[in-house]
C-alpha positions in Angstrom: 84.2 99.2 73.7 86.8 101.3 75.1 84.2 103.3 77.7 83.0 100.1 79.1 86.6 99.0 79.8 87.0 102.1 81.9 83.3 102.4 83.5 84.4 98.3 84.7 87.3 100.2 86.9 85.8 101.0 90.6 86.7 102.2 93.5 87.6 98.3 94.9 89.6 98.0 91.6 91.5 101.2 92.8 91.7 100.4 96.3 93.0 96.3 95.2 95.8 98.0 92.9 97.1 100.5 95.9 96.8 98.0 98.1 99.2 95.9 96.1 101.1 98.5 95.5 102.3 99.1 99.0 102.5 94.9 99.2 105.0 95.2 96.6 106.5 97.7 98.5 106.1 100.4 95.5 104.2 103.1 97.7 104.0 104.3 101.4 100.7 105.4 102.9 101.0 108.3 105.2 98.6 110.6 107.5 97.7 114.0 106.4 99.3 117.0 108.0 96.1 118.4 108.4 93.2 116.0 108.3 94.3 112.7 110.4 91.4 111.2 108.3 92.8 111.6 104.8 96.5 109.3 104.0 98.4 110.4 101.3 100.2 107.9 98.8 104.0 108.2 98.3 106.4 106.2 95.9 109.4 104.8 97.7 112.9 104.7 96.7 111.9 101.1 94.8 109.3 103.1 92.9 111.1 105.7 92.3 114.2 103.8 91.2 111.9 102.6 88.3 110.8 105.8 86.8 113.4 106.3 84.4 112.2 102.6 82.8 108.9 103.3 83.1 109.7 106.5 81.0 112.0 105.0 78.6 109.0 102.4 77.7 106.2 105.3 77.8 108.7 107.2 75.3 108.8 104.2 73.1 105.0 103.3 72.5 104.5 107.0 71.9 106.9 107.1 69.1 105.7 103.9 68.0 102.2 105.2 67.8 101.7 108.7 67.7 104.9 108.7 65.4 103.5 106.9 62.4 100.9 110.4 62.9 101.5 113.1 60.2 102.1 116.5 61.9 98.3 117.3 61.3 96.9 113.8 62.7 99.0 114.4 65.8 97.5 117.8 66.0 94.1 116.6 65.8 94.3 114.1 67.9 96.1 116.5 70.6 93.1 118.8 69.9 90.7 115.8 70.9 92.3 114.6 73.5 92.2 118.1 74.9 88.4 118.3 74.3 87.5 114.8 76.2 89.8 115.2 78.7 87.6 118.9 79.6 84.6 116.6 79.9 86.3 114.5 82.8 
């Protein structure tokens, strides 16, 4: 089920994914202006480079899903997305 797939991603999953990220050279950690103990994450010119992909592909999976919606399905689904994503 779709819940346990997301209660299965933890704080080590998050912290092995950034991690890789800056490996891969994708993000930059820096220190906070304000509190030396907090680092902010960054995307670098790489990342950034690969936005307009990464939208192009987002942009084709929604019209390949959403799009086979009738007006009203998309509407009710936007409506419960809406409602879960208040319960977060």
């Amino acid at each position: 089920m779709l819940w346990q797939l997301i209660w299965q991603w933890t704080g080590t999953t998050s912290f092995r994914a950034v991690q890789k990220l800056i490996v891969e050279g994708y993000v930059e950690k820096r220190p906070d202006a304000v509190n030396k103990k907090v680092r902010r994450l960054f995307p670098t010119e790489k990342a950034t480079a690969l936005y307009p992909t990464i939208h192009q592909f987002e942009a084709g999976v929604a019209d390949r899903t959403i799009g086979s919606l009738t007006p009203g399905e998309q509407q009710l689904l936007a409506e419960l997305l809406t409602k879960i994503n208040a319960q977060l």
